[in-house]
C-alpha positions as a Python dict, from the first residue, in 0.01 Angstrom:
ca = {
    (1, 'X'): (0, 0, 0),
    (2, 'X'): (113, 304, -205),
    (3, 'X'): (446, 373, -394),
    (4, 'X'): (483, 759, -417),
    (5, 'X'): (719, 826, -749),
    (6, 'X'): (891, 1146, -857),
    (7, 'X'): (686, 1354, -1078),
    (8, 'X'): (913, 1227, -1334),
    (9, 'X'): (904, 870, -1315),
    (10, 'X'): (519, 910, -1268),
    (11, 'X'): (482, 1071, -1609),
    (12, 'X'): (745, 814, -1753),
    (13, 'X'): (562, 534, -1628),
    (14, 'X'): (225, 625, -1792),
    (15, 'X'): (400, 714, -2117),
    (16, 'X'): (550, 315, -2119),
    (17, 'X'): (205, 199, -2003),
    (18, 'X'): (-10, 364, -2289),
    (19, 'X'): (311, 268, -2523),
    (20, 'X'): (235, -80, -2433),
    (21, 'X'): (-163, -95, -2393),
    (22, 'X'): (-154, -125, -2035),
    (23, 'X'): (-282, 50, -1680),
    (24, 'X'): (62, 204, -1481),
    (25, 'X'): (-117, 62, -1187),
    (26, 'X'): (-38, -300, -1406),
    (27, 'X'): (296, -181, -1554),
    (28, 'X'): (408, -179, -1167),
    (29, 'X'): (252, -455, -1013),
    (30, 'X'): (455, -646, -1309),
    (31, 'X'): (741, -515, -1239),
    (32, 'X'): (746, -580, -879),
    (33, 'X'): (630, -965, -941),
    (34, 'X'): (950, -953, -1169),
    (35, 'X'): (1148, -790, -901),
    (36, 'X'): (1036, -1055, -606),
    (37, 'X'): (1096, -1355, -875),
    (38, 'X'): (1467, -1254, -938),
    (39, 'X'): (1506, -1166, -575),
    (40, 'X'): (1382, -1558, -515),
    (41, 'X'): (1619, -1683, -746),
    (42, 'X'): (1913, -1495, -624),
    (43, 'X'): (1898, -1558, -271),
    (44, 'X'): (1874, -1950, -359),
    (45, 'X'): (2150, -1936, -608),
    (46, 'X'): (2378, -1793, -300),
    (47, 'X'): (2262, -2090, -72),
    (48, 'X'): (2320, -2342, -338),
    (49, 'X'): (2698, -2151, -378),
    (50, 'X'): (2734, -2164, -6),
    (51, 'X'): (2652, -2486, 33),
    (52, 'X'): (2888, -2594, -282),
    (53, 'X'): (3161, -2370, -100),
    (54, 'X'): (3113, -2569, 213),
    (55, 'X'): (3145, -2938, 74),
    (56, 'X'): (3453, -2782, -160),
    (57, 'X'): (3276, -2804, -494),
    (58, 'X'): (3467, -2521, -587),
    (59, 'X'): (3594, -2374, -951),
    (60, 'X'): (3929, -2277, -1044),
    (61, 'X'): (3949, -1920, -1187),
    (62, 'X'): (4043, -2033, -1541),
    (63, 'X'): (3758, -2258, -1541),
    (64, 'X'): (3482, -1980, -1430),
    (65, 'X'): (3623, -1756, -1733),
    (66, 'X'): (3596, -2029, -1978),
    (67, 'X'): (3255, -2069, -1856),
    (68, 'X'): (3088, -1740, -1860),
    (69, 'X'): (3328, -1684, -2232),
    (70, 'X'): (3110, -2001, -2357),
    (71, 'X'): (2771, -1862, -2208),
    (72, 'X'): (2859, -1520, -2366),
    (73, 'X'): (2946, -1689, -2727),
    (74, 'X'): (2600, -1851, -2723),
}
């Protein structure tokens, strides 16, 4: 496969990589196994939420904003 980037982005992308000690080639290919792991994640978060949704295991508003306030406090 090749991933054609804007002249730009090319010459970024090899500045980060020497920055960091590493190939682009490698910057990239770590970035997309990011990418695909967070995709993963996401897509099964939604099912879990559907499937919470469905049996009514569902949050009140005030309690979702207490919870993401406590997450951001920690």
């Amino acid at each position: 496969m090749e991933v054609h980037f804007s002249p730009d982005k090319e010459a970024r992308l090899r500045d980060l990589a020497t920055r960091i000690g590493k190939d682009a080639a490698q910057l990239v290919e770590e970035a997309v196994d990011r990418m695909l792991e967070y995709d993963a994640r996401f897509i099964e978060a939604v099912k879990e939420g559907r499937a919470a949704a469905r049996r009514g295991d569902l949050l009140e508003h005030d309690e979702v904003v207490e919870r993401v306030e406590k997450l951001l406090r920690s």
